[in-house]
Every structure is written in C-alpha cells, then in structure tokens.
N, C-alpha and C positions, 0 to 999 in steps of 0.2 A: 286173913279172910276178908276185913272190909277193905284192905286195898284190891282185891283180886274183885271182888261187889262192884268196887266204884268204878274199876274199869271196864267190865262185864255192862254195867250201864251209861258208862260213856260211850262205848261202841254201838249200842243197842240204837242210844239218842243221835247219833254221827248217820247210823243205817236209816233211821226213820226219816230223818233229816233228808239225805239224798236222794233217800224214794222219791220222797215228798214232791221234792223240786222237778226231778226227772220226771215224774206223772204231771205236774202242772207245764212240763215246755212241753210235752208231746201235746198237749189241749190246744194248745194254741193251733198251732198249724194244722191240726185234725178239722179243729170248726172253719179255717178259712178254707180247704178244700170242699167242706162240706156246703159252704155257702155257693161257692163257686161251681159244682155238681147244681146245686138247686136252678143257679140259674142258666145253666144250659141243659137243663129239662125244661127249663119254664120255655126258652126259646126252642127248644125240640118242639114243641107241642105246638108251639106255634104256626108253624111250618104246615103246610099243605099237606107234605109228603112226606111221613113221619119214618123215621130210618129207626125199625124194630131191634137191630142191634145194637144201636147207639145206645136208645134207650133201656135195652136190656146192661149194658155194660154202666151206665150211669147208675143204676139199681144195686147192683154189683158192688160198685165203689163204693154206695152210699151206706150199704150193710156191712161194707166194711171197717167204713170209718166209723158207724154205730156201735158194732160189734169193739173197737179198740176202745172207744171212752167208755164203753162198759167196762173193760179189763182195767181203765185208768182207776172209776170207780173201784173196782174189787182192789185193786193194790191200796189208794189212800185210806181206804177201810179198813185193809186190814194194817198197814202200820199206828192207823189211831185208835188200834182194838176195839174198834166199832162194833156191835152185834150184826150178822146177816141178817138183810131183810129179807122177810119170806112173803111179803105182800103179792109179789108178784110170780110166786109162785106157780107151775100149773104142771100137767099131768105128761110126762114124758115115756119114750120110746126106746127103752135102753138099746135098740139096735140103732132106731135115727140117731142115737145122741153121742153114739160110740164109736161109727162108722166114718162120721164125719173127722172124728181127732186121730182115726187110725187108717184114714182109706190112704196116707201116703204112705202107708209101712205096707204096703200090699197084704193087710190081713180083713179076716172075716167075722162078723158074727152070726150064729145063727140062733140062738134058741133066743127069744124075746119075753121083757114082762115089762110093766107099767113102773113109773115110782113118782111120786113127785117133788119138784124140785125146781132148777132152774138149770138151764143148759149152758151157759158159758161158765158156771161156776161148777160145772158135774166137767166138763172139755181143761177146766183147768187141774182141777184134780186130778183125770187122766194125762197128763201132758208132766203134771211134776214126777208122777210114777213111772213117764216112761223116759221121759230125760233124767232121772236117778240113777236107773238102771244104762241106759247106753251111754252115761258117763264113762263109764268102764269099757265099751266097745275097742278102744283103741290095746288096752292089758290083756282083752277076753276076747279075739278074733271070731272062737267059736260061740258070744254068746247070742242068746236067744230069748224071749217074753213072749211068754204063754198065759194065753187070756181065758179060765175058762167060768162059766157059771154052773151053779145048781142053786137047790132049795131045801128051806126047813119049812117045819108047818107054819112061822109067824114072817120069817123072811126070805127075800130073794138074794145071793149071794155069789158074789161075783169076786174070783183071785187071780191076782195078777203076776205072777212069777217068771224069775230069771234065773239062770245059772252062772251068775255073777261072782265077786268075791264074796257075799255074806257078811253078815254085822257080828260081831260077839256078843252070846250073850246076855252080858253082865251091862249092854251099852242099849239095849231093847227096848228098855223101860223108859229111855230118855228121850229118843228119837223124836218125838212127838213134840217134847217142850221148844220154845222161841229161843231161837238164836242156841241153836243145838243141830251142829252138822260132823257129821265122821267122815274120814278117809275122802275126801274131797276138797280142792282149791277154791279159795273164791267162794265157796255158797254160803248164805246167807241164814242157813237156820230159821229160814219161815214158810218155805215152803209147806213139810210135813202136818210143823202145826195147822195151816192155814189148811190145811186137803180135810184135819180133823174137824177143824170148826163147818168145814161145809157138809158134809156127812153127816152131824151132827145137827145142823139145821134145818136136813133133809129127814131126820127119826132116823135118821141108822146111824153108821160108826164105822171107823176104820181100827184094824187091827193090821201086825206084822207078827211075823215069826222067821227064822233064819236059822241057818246053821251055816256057820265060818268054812267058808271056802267050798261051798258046794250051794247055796240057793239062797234068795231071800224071795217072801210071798205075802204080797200086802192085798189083803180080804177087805173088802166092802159089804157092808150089808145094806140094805136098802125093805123096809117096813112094808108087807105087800099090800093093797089096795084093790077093791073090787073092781 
C-alpha cells in the first residue's frame, strides 16, 4: 500500500510539475503578442484614417490572448490547489455563457436564468463535460449530448447527457477525486475534480449518475438569485 501511495504521488508531483512549466511557456509569448497588438493600436489611432476593421480584429486578438492567461491562471491554480477566487465574480446569462462554448456544435439554448459566477471558469466546466463525452465519438459513431435544463424551488438545474459507454457503478463515487480517470488514455484525473471545485464556488454542485453501456448525465445546479 505505501509503495502503490508513493507512486500515486510521484506522478501526481511529475503532472503538477509539467502543468506548471507548460502554463509558464505559453505566458511568455502571449504578453509579447499582446504588447505588439497594443502597439499597433496605438499606431492605428494615430492615423487620420482609422481602418474600423483592423481595429476591430486587433480587439479580437487582444480578448483572446486575455482570455488564454486567464485559462493559464485557472490551470496553475488549480494544480497548487489554490481556493477559486470569487472576488470577481458577477451575475451571468446562462444562455450568453453557454452559447458561446457550444455555438460550434451547432446546438441551442433556449429557456434562460441568472447565476453568478464567472464565465471562463463556467466555459471550462462545459468543455471538460463535453470533451469527456465525444472522447468516445470515434467507438460511439451514433453518439449524441443532450443539454437540457429545469428547476426546483431553490435551484436552477441544468443536465448534460450522452449515450456513451457509461461508468460502472461501483466507480461513481470516485470520479470526482484528483488524479482519478477511467476507460480513457492520457487523462489527467483533474479535470472532473476541478468542474467540482467551480460549481462549488459558484453555491451549487455537480453531480453524475450513469448506467453502463447505455448513458452517463452529469447535473449542475446553480443557487437561483433574484
């Protein structure tokens, strides 16, 4: 048992480790683009005759490269099992904030409510549920993820479901812990937990439920607000 421990957290330390480093080379070259946008804005403006596209694609670029050092933030964060800050929290649009991580799967939402939170960290929680699930696309030709929502009288609830392989189980209860992945190459076992800890710093929580070889459906709740 403590030889199977020590290797269990030598890998663990090996995984952090590598994040680690990989989240600090992408910085680099993110702020020198971003320097190099600022200054051909700064010289756009300059200009008599201001080329509205330019400057709209220079915008563009610039929320993008924003948007990645936030995601570098949420990775080194979470492998130094940081607490999520909720400082910056504010009051979101479950269709704006769901649309935007699903408009390339050609799907829709339509019944909307309020929650608060943060949006790149609610975009990454939908992204690891839906890359979980079309893991399996290439086994499950016919599968499919069904998005739908309702309500209780204290929350808003939103399930996410596939007609995938399914988890067994007796394997249910683990899912959720760090560096705990089934029937999958290569993953990393931090996803899930890390979907938990943001749910959870939002007042709500994720749950699963499955049954082997016919579905698995991972539930969101989200605390309503007036």
């Amino acid at each position: 048992y403590a030889m199977v421990r020590e290797s269990v957290e030598n890998k663990a330390q090996v995984l952090k480790s590598l994040a680690g480093s990989i989240a600090h080379e992408m910085r680099n070259p993110l702020n020198t683009l971003a320097l190099s946008l600022e200054e051909i804005k700064s010289r756009q403006k300059r200009q008599l005759e201001q080329d509205a596209s330019t400057l709209q694609l220079i915008q563009l670029s610039t929320d993008a490269i924003e948007h990645a050092n936030h995601l570098i933030d949420i990775t080194l964060d979470t492998i130094n099992e940081k607490p999520i800050n909720c400082d910056n929290f504010e009051t979101l649009s479950f269709i704006s904030s769901t649309q935007s991580a699903i408009q390339n799967f050609g799907a829709s939402i339509k019944k909307d409510f309020d929650f608060i939170g943060d949006h790149t960290l609610f975009e990454y929680v939908l992204f690891n549920l839906f890359k979980n699930s079309l893991y399996f696309s290439s086994t499950y030709p016919d599968l499919k993820i069904l998005i739908t929502s309702s309500e209780s009288k204290r929350y808003s609830i939103v399930s996410i479901r596939d007609n995938g392989p399914g988890i067994p189980t007796h394997q249910l209860n683990d899912i959720f812990k760090e560096f705990t992945s089934f029937n999958k190459q290569g993953g990393t076992g931090l996803g899930l937990s890390f979907c938990k800890r943001v749910m959870q710093s939002f007042g709500g929580n994720i749950s699963c439920k499955s049954e082997l070889g016919n579905y698995t459906e991972f539930r969101l709740t989200f605390p309503k607000i007036s």
